[in-house]
C-alpha positions in Angstrom: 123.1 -23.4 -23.4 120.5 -22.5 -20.2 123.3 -21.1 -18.4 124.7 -18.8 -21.4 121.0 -17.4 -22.4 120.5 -16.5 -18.6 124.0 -15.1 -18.4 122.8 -12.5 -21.3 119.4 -12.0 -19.6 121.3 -10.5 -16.7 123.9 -8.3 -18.3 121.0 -6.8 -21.1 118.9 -6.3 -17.0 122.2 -4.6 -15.4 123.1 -2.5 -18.7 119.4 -1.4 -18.9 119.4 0.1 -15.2 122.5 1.7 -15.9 121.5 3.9 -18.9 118.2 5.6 -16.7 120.2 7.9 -14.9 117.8 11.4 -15.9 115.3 11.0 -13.2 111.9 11.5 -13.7 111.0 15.7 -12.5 107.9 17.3 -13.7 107.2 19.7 -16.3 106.0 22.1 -13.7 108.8 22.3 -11.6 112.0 24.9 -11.0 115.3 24.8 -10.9 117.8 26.6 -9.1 121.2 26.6 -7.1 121.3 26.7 -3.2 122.9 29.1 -1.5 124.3 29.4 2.4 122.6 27.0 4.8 120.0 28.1 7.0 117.9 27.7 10.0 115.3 25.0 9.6 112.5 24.7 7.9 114.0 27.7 5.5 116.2 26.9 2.9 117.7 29.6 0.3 117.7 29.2 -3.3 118.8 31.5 -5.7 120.1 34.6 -3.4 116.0 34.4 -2.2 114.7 32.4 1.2 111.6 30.2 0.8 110.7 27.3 3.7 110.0 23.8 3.5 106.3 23.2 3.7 105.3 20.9 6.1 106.0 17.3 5.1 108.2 19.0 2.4 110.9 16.1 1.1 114.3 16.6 -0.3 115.6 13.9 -2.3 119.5 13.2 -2.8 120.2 11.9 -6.4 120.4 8.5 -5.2 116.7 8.7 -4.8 117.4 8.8 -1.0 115.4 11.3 1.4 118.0 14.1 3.3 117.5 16.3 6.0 117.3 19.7 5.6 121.0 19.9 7.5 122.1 17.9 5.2 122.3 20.4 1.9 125.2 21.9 0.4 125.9 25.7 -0.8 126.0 26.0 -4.2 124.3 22.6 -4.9 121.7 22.3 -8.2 118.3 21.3 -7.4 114.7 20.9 -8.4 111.5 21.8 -7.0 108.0 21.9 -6.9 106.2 25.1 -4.7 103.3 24.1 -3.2 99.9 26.9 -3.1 101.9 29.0 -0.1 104.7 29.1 -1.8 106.6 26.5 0.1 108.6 23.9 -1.1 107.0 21.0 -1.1 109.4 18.6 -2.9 113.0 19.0 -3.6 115.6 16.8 -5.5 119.3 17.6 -5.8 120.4 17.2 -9.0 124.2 16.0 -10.6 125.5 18.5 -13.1 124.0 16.5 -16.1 121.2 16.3 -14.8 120.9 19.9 -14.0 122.0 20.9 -17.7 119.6 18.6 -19.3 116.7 20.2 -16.9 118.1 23.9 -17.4 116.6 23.2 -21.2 113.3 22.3 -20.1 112.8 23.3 -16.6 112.1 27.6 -15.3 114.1 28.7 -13.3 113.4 29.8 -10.0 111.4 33.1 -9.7 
């Protein structure tokens, strides 16, 4: 009986996990679609160039941190601008994801 009440415990744990997959962006932040890669620290977004502010992130949506080689044309991401106008955080988004942010989110000035 021990064995089938933990048994559920872990399946309700694993099915829990599972059904989080909109990640958690703020209500200030922008969306937008890369474009061609650049030279480091810019990055271009939406036909327009912006850079990476210093200790900028990008975040893959696995949650893991990228380089700035590592970005895709054409991929859709989030942001946050820092003061200057730099990006200070970046997370690439699936294509659910972005059309459940493209309701909620601006777009990208």
């Amino acid at each position: 009986m021990l064995l089938v009440f933990f048994l559920l415990q872990l399946l309700t744990a694993s099915a829990n996990s599972r059904a989080q997959t909109l990640r958690e962006v703020p209500p200030d932040a922008f969306i937008a679609r890369t474009n061609t890669q650049r030279v480091y620290p810019e990055i271009s977004l939406n036909s327009k160039t912006y850079q990476l502010a210093p200790g900028g992130r990008i975040i893959d949506s696995n949650n893991r941190s990228l380089t700035h080689n590592q970005l895709i044309s054409n991929a859709p991401v989030a942001l946050r601008l820092d003061t200057n106008h730099q990006i200070s955080l970046l997370w690439l988004l699936s294509e659910s994801e972005y059309t459940q942010y493209k309701k909620s989110l601006n777009q990208l000035p």
